[in-house]
VMD Tcl script that draws the C-alpha trace (Angstrom):
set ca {
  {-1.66 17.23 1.87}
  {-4.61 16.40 4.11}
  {-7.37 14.99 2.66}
  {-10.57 14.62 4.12}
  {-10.53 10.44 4.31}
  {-6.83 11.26 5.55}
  {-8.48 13.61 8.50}
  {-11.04 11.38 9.02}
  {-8.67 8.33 9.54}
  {-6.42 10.08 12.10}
  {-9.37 11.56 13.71}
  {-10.36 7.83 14.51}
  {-7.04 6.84 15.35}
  {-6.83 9.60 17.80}
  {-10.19 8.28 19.30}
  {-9.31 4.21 19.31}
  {-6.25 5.55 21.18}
  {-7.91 7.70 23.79}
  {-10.72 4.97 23.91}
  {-7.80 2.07 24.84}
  {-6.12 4.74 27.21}
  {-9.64 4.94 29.49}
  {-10.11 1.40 29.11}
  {-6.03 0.94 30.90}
  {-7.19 3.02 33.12}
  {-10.40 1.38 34.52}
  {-9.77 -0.53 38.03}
  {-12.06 -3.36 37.24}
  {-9.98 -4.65 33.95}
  {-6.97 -7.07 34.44}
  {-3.86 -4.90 33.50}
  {-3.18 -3.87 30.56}
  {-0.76 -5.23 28.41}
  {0.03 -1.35 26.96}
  {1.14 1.72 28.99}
  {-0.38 4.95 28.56}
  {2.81 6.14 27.13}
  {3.27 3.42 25.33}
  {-0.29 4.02 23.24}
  {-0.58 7.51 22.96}
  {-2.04 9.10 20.35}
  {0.65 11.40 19.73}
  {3.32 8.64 19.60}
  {0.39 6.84 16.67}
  {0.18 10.03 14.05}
  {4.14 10.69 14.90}
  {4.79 7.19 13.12}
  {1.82 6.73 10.86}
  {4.01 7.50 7.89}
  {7.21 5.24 9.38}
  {5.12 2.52 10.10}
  {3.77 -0.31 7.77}
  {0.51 -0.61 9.06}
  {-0.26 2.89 8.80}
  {1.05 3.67 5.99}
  {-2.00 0.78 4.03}
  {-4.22 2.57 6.08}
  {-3.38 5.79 4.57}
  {-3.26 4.09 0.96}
  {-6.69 3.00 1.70}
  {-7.62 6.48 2.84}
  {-6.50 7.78 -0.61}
  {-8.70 5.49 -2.23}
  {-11.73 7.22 -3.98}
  {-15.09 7.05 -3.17}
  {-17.50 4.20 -4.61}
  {-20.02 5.91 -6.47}
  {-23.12 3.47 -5.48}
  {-25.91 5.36 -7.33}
  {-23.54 4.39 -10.75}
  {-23.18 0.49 -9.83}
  {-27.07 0.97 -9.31}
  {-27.51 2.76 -12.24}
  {-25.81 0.35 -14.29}
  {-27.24 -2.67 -12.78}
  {-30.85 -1.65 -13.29}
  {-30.03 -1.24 -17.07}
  {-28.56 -3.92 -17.24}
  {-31.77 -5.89 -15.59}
  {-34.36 -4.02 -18.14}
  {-33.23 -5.51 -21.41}
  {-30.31 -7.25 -23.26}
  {-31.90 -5.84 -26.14}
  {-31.34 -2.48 -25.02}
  {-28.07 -2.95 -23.97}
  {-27.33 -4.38 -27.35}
  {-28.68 -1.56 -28.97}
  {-26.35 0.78 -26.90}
  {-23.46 -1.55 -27.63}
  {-23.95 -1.16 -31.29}
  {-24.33 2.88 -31.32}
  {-21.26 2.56 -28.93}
  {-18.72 0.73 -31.67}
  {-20.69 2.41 -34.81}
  {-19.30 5.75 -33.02}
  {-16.13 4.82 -32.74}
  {-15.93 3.00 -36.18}
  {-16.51 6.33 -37.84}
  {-14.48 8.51 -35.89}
  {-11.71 5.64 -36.32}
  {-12.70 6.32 -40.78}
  {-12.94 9.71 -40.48}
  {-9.75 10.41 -38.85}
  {-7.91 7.86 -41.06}
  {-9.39 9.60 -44.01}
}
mol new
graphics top color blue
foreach p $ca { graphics top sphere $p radius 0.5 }
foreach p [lrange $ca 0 end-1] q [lrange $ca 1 end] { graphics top cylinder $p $q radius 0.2 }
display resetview
């Protein structure tokens, strides 16, 4: 299953690839030390999954997103007041002390 990190990564591959390819091809550059065959883009998404490399990119891929406007969030609350927070800390475990009595009950 395609995700879209997964389609963006081999989208990117596919353009690294094509990007090397021209540069082996310009006459000015000292040879290159690749083929064209030997860097094709097929040949890279073919053994993505086989090879090591690939396959931590694609765990990476997977990874979810960082929600930055939560780490924001919680690091401006965190800024206003330890009072507050305290005050939210206590609510917090008086909530679960009473569900913990009233399902023991």
């Amino acid at each position: 299953m395609d995700t879209s990190k997964t389609k963006r990564f081999k989208m990117e591959m596919r353009r690294l690839a094509e990007r090397n390819t021209k540069r082996a091809a310009e006459p000015n550059q000292a040879a290159s030390l690749w083929t064209e065959s030997d860097f094709s883009p097929k040949q890279l998404l073919r053994h993505l999954d086989t090879n090591p490399i690939g396959q931590l990119l694609q765990l990476i891929a997977a990874l979810p997103e960082v929600r930055y406007d939560k780490i924001e969030k919680a690091r401006r609350e965190l800024w206003i007041s330890e009072e507050a927070l305290d005050m939210r800390l206590d609510m917090a475990l008086d909530r679960v002390f009473e569900d913990i009595v009233t399902h023991h009950e």
